[in-house]
TORKOL-4160 file (C-alpha; in steps of 0.2 Angstrom, whole numbers, padded with zeros to 4 digits, m for minus):
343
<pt num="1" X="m0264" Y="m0030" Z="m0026"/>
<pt num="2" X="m0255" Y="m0044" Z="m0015"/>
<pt num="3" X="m0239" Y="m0036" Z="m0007"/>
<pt num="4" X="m0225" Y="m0046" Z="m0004"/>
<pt num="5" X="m0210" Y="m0039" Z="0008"/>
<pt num="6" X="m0192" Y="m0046" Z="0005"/>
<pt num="7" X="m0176" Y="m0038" Z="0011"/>
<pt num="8" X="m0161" Y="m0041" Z="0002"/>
<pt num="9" X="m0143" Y="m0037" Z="0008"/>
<pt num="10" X="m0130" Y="m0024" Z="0001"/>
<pt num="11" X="m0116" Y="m0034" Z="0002"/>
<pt num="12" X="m0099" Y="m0023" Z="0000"/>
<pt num="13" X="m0082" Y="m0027" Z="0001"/>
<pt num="14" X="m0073" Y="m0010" Z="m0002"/>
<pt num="15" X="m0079" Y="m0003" Z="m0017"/>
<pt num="16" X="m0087" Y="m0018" Z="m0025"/>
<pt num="17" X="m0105" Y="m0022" Z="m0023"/>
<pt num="18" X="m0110" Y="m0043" Z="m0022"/>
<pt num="19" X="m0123" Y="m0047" Z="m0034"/>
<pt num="20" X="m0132" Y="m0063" Z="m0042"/>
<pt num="21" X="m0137" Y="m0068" Z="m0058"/>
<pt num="22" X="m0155" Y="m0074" Z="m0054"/>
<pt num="23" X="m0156" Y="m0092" Z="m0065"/>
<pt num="24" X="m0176" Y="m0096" Z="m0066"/>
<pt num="25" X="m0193" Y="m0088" Z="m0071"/>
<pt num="26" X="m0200" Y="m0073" Z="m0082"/>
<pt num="27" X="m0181" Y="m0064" Z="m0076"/>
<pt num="28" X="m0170" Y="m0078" Z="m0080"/>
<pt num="29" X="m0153" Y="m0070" Z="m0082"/>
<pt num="30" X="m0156" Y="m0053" Z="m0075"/>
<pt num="31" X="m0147" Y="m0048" Z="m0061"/>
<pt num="32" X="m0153" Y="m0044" Z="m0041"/>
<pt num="33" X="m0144" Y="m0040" Z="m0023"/>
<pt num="34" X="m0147" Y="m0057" Z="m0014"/>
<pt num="35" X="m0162" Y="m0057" Z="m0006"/>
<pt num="36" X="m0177" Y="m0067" Z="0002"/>
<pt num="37" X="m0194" Y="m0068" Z="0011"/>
<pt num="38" X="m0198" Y="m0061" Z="0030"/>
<pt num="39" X="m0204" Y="m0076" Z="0037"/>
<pt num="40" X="m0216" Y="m0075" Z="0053"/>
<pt num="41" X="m0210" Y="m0070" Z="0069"/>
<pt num="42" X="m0194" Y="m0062" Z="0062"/>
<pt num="43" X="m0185" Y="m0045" Z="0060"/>
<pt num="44" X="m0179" Y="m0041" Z="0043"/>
<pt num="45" X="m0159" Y="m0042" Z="0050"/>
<pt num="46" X="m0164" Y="m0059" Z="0056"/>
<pt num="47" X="m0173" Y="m0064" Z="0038"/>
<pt num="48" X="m0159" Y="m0060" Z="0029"/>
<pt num="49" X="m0144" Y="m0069" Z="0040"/>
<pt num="50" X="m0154" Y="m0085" Z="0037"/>
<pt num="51" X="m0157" Y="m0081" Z="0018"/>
<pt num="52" X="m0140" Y="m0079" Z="0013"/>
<pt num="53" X="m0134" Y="m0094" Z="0026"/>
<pt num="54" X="m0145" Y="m0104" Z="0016"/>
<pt num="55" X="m0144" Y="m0097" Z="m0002"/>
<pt num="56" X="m0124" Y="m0094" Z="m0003"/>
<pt num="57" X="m0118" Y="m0103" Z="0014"/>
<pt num="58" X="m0109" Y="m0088" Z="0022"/>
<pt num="59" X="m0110" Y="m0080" Z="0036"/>
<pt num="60" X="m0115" Y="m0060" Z="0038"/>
<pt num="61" X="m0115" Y="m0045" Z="0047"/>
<pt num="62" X="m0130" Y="m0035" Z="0042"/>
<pt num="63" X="m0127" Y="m0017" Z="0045"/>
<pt num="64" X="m0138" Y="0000" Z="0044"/>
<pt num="65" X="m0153" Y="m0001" Z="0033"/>
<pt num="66" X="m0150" Y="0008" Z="0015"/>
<pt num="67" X="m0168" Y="0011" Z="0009"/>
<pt num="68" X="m0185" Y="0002" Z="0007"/>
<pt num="69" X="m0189" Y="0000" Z="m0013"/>
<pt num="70" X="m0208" Y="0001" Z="m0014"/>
<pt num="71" X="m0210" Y="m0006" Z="m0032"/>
<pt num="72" X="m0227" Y="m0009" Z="m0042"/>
<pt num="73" X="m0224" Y="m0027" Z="m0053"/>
<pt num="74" X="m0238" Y="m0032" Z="m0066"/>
<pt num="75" X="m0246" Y="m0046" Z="m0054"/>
<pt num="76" X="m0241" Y="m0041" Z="m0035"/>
<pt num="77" X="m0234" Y="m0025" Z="m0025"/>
<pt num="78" X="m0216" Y="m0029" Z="m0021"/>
<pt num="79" X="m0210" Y="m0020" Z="m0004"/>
<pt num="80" X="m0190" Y="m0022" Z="m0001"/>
<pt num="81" X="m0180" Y="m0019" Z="0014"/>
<pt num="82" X="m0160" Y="m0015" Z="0008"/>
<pt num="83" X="m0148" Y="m0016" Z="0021"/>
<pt num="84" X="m0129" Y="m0015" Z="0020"/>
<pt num="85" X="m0121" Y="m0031" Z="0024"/>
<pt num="86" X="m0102" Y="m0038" Z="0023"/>
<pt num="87" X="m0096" Y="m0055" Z="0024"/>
<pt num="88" X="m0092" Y="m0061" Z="0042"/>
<pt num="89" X="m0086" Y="m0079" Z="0038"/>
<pt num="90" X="m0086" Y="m0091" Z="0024"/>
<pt num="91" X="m0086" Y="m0089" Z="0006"/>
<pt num="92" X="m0103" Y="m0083" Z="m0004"/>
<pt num="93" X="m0104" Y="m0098" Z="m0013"/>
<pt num="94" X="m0121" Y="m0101" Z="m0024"/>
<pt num="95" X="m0135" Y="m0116" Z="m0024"/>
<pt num="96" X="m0146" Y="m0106" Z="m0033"/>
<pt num="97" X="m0142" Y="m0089" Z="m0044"/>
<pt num="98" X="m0135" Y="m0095" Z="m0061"/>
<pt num="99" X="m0119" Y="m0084" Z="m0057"/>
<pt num="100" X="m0110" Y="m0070" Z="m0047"/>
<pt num="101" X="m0101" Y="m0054" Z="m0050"/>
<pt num="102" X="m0090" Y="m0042" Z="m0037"/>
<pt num="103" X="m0096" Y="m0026" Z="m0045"/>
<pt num="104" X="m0085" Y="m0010" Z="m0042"/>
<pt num="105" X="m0094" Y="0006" Z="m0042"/>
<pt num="106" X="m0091" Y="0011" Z="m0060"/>
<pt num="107" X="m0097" Y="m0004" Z="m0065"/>
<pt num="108" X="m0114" Y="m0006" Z="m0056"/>
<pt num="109" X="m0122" Y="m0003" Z="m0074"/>
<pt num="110" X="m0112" Y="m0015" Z="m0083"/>
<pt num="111" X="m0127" Y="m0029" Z="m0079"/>
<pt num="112" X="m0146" Y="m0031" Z="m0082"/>
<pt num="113" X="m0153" Y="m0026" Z="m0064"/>
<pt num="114" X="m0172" Y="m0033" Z="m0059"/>
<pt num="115" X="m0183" Y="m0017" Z="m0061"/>
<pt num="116" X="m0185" Y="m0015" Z="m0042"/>
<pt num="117" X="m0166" Y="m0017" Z="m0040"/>
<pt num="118" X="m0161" Y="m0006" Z="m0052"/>
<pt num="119" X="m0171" Y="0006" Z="m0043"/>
<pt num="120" X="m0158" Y="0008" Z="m0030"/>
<pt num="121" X="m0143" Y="0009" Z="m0040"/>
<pt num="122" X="m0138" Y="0026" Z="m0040"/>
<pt num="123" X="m0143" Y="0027" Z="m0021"/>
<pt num="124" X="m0129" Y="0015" Z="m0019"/>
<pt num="125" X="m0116" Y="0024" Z="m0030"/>
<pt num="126" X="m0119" Y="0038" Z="m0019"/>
<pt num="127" X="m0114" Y="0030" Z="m0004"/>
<pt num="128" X="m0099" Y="0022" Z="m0013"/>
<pt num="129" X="m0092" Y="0038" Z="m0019"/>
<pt num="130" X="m0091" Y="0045" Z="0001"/>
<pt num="131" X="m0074" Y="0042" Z="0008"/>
<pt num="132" X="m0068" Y="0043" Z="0025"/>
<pt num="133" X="m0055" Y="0055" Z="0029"/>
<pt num="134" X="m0040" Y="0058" Z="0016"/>
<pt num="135" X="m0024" Y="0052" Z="0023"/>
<pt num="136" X="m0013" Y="0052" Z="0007"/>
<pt num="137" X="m0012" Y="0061" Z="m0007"/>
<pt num="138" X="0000" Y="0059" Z="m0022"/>
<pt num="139" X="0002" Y="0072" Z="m0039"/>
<pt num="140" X="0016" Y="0061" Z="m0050"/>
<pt num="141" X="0024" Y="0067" Z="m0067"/>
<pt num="142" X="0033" Y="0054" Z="m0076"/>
<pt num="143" X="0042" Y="0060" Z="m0094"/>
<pt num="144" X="0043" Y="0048" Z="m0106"/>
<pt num="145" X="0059" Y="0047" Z="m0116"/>
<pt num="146" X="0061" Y="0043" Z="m0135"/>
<pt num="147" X="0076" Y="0032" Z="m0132"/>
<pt num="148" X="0075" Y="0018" Z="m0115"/>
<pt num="149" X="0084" Y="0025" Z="m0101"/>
<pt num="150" X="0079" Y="0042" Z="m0105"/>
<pt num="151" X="0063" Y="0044" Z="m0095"/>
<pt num="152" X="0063" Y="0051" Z="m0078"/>
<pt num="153" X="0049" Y="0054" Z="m0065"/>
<pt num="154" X="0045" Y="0066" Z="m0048"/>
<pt num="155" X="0034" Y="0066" Z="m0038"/>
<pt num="156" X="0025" Y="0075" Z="m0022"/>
<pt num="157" X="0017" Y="0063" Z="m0008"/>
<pt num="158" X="0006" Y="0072" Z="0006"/>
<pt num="159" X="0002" Y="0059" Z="0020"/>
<pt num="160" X="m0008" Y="0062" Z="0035"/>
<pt num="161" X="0002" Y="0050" Z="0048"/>
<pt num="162" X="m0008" Y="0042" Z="0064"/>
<pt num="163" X="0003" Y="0054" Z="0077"/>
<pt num="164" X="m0004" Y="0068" Z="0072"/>
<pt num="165" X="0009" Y="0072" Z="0060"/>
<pt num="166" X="0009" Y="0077" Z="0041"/>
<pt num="167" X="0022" Y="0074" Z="0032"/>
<pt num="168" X="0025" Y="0078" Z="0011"/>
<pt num="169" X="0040" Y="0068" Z="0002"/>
<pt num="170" X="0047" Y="0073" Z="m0014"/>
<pt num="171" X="0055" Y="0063" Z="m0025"/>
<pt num="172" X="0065" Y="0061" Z="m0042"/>
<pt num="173" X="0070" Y="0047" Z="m0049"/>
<pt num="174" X="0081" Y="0042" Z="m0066"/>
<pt num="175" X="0092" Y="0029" Z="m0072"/>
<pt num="176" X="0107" Y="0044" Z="m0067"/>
<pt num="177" X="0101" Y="0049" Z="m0050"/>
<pt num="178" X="0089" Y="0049" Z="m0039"/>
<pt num="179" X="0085" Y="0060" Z="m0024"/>
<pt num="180" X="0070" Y="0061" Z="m0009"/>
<pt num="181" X="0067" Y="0076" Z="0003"/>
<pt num="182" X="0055" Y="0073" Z="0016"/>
<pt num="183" X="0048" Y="0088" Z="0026"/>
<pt num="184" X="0037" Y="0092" Z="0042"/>
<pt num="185" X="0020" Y="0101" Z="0035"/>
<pt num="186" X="0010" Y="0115" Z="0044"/>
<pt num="187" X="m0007" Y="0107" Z="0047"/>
<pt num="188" X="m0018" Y="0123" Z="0039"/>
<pt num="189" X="m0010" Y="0120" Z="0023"/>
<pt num="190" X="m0013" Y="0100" Z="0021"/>
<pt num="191" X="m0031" Y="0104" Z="0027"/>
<pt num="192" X="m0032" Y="0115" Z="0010"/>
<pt num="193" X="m0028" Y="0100" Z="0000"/>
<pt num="194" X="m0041" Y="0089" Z="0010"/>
<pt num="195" X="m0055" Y="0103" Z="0005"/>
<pt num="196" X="m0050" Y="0104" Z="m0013"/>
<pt num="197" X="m0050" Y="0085" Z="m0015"/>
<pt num="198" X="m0069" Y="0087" Z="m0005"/>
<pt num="199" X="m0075" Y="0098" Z="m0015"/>
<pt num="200" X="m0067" Y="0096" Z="m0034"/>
<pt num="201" X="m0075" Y="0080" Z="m0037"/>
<pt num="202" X="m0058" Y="0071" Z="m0040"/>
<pt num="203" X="m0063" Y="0056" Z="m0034"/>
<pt num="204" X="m0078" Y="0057" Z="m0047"/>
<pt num="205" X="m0068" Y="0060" Z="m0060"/>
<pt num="206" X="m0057" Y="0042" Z="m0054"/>
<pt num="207" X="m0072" Y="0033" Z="m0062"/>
<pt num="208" X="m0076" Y="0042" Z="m0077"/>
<pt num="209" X="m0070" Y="0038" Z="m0097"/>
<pt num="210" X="m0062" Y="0053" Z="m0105"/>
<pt num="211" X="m0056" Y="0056" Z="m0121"/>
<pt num="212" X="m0037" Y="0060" Z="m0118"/>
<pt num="213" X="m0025" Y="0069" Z="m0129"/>
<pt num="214" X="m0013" Y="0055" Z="m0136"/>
<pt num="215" X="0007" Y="0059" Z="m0136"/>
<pt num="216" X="0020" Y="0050" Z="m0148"/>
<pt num="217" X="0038" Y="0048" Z="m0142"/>
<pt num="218" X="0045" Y="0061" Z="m0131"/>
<pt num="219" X="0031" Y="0068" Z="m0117"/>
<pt num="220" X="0025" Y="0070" Z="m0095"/>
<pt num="221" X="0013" Y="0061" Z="m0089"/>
<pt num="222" X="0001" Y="0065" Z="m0074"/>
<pt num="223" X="m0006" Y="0057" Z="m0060"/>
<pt num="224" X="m0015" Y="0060" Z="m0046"/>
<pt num="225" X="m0017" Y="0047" Z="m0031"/>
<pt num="226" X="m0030" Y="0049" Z="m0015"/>
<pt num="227" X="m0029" Y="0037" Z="m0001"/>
<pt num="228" X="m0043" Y="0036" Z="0012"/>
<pt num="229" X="m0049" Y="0027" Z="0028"/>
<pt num="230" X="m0066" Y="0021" Z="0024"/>
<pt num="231" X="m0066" Y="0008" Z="0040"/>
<pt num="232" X="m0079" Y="0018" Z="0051"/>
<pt num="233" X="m0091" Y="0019" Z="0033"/>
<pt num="234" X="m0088" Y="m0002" Z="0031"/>
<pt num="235" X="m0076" Y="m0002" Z="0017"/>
<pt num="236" X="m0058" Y="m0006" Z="0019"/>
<pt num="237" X="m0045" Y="0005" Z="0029"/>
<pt num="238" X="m0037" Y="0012" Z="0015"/>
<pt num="239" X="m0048" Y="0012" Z="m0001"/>
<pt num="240" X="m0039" Y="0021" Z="m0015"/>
<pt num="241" X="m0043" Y="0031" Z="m0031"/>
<pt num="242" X="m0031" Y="0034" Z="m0043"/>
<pt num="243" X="m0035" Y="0047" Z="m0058"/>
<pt num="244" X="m0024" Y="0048" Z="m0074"/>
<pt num="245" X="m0023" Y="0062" Z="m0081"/>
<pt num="246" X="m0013" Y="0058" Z="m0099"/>
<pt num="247" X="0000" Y="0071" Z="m0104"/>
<pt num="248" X="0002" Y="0082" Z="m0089"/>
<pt num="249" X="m0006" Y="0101" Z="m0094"/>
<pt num="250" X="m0017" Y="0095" Z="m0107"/>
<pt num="251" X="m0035" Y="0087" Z="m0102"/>
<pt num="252" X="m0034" Y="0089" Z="m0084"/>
<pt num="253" X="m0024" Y="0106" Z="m0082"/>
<pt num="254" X="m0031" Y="0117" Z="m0074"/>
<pt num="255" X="m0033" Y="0104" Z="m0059"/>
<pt num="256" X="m0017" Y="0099" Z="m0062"/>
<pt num="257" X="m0011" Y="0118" Z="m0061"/>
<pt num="258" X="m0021" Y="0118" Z="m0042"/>
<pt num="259" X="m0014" Y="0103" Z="m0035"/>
<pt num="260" X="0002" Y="0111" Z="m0038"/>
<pt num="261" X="0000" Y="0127" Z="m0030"/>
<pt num="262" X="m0008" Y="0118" Z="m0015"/>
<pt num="263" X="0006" Y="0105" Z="m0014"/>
<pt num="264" X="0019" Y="0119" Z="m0016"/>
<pt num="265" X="0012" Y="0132" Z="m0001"/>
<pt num="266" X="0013" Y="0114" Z="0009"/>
<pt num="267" X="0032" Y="0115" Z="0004"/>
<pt num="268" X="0036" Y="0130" Z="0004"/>
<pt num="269" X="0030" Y="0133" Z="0023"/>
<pt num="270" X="0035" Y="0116" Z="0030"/>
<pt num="271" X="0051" Y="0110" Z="0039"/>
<pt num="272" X="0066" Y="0100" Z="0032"/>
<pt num="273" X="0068" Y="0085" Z="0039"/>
<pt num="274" X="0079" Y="0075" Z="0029"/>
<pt num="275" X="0086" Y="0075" Z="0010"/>
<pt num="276" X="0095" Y="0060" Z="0002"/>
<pt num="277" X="0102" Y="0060" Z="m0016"/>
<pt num="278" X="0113" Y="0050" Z="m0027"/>
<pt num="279" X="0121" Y="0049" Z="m0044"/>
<pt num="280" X="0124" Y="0031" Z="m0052"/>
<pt num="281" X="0140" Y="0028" Z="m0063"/>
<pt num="282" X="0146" Y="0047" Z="m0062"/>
<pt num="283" X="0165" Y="0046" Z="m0064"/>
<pt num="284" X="0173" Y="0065" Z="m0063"/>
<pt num="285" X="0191" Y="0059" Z="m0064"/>
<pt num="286" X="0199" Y="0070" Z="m0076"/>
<pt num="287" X="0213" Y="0064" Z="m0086"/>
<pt num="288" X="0229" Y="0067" Z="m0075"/>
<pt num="289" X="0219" Y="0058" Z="m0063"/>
<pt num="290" X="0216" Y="0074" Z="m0053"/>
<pt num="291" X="0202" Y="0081" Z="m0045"/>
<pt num="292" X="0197" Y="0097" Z="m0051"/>
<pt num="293" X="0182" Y="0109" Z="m0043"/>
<pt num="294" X="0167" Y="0106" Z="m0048"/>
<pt num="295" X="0147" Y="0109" Z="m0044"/>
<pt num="296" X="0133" Y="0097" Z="m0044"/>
<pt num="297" X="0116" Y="0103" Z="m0044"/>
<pt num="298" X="0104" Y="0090" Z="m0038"/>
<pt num="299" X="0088" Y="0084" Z="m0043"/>
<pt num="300" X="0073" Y="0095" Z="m0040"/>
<pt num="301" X="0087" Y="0110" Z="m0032"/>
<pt num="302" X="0092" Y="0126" Z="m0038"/>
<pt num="303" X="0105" Y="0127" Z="m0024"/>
<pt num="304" X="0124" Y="0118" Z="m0032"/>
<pt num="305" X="0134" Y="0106" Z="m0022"/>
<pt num="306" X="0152" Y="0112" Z="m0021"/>
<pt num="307" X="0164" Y="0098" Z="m0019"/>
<pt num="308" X="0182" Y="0103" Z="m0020"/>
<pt num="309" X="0190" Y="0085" Z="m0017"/>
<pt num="310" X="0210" Y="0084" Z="m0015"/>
<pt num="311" X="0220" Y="0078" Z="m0030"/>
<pt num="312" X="0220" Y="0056" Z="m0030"/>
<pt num="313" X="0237" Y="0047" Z="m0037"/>
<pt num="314" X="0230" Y="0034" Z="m0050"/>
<pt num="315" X="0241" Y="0022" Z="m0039"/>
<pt num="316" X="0230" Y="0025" Z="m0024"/>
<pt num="317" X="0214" Y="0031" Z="m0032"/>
<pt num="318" X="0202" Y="0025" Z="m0020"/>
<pt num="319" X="0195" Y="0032" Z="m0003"/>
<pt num="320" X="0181" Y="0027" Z="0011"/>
<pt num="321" X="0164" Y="0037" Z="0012"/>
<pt num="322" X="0164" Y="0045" Z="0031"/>
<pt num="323" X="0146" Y="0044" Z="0029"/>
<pt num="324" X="0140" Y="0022" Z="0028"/>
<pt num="325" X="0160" Y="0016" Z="0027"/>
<pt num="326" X="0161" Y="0009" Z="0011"/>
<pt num="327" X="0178" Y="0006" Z="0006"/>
<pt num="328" X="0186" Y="0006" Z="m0014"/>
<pt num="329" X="0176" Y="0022" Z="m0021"/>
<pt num="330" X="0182" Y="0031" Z="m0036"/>
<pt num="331" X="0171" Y="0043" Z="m0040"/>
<pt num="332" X="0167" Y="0059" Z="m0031"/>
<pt num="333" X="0151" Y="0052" Z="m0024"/>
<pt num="334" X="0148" Y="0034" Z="m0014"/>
<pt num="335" X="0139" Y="0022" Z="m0024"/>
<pt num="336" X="0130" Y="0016" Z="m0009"/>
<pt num="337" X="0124" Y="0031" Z="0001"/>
<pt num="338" X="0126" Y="0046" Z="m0011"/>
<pt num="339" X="0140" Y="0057" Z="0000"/>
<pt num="340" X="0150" Y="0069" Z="m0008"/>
<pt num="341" X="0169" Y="0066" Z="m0007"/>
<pt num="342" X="0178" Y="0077" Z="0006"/>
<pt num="343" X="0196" Y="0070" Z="0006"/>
């Protein structure tokens, strides 16, 4: 049987894979990774620079070689170099194929591949669900209310900053107050939430199609954020996966129920760095216009603030925040920075 050798290019911009829609011949309308003949005298990375120079006028870098695809068709022996390849410069623009699709990973089967092509797909999901280091990491609730206004959200945010440093923000947020702590984490701890999210299969779980339980009206939703560098693997620097989970507890719970143990030990042995907070339109005037005593327990605190203002004149009911200088406040907190009153 006559062999014919090709090579065809991977070509990959993040998480999407490029491939064509061949336009001619017994395989009119499948689809194949752009590829062509070795001609005489050159190297496969040099055949396939001058293929897709001439096929979709761009420029590449052809990168390390995936896999040769040794495929048996009816009338000749078909033997196909794959390399990885990205687009250096220029636009992939076709004379050709019939048409083009980006292709993210869960959607590499959404086409009619070539049968040597298809050969190699699950070769390239592989390599597309490896990620570089995990630099961010998010686990979000978000309660939906019955009436607008109502809902509220919270959040925890682990990031692994280019200093050396880690740091994990929480935050809450309504359409009353909103608060963000940020804290100095101990790097043992944020290294267990990089080995769960190794090992779990999180980021396999980002592509798959569940059945979710479906909430009416008043409920939590979950979501779980990873971030990674993929730059020294050819993807982009920061290539992200995002998993939603549906009403917090219910399909995902028991991962849901890790995640926050891990995050929490990250808390719980980590250094305070800074905490802001802020009520919108609170007004604690009382109706002599005097202050009296009161505690305020912020978002996502079990510790209350004690403010124990000084009686105001409704004449001169006004008074300057210490904290930002804003002038002509009212209430017992600054509109503009969220500093208790202290006069």
């Amino acid at each position: 049987m006559k062999t014919i050798r090709v090579v065809a290019a991977i070509i990959r911009d993040g998480d999407r894979i490029f491939a064509i829609q061949r336009g001619y011949g017994e395989f009119k309308g499948w689809w194949e990774f752009p590829s062509g003949k070795i001609e005489e005298g050159e190297t496969p990375e040099q055949a396939l620079v001058r293929e897709i120079r001439e096929e979709l006028t761009a420029e590449i870098e052809v990168g390390e070689k995936l896999t040769t695809i040794e495929y048996d068709y009816p009338e000749f022996h078909l033997s196909m170099d794959c390399f990885w390849a990205k687009v250096e410069w220029g636009v992939l623009e076709l004379k050709e194929a019939e048409d083009s699709k980006w292709l993210r990973r869960n959607k590499l089967d959404s086409v009619k591949w070539l049968p040597a092509d298809l050969e190699i797909i699950e070769l390239i999901k592989n390599e597309l669900r490896k990620h570089g280091p995990l630099v961010e990491f998010s686990y979000n609730r978000t309660s939906h209310g019955m009436m607008a206004g109502t809902g509220s959200s919270n959040g925890l945010s682990l990031k692994w900053l280019r200093d050396g440093s880690i740091i994990l923000k929480e935050t809450y947020s309504s359409n009353t107050a909103n608060s963000s702590s940020e804290y100095s984490v101990k790097q043992d701890a944020a290294e267990k939430v990089r080995e769960y999210v190794a090992n779990s299969g999180l980021v396999d779980l980002a592509d798959e199609e569940f059945d979710r339980v479906m909430m009416a009206d008043n409920f939590t939703s979950a979501t779980i954020g990873m971030t990674f560098d993929d730059h020294e693997l050819g993807g982009d620097t920061f290539q992200h996966e995002t998993l939603f989970c549906g009403p917090a507890g219910y399909t995902f719970g028991p991962i849901e129920k890790k995640i926050s143990e891990l995050l929490d030990e990250c808390k719980n042995n980590a250094e305070l760095l800074k905490t802001d907070g802020r009520m919108l339109g609170l007004n604690l005037f009382s109706p002599d216009n005097n202050i009296t005593q009161f505690n305020f327990v912020m978002p996502n605190s079990n510790t209350p603030m004690n403010v124990q203002p000084s009686s105001v004149s409704a004449a001169k009911g006004t008074w300057s925040c210490p904290k930002c200088g804003s002038t002509g406040n009212t209430g017992n907190f600054c509109p503009e920075c969220g500093a208790a009153r202290n006069n």
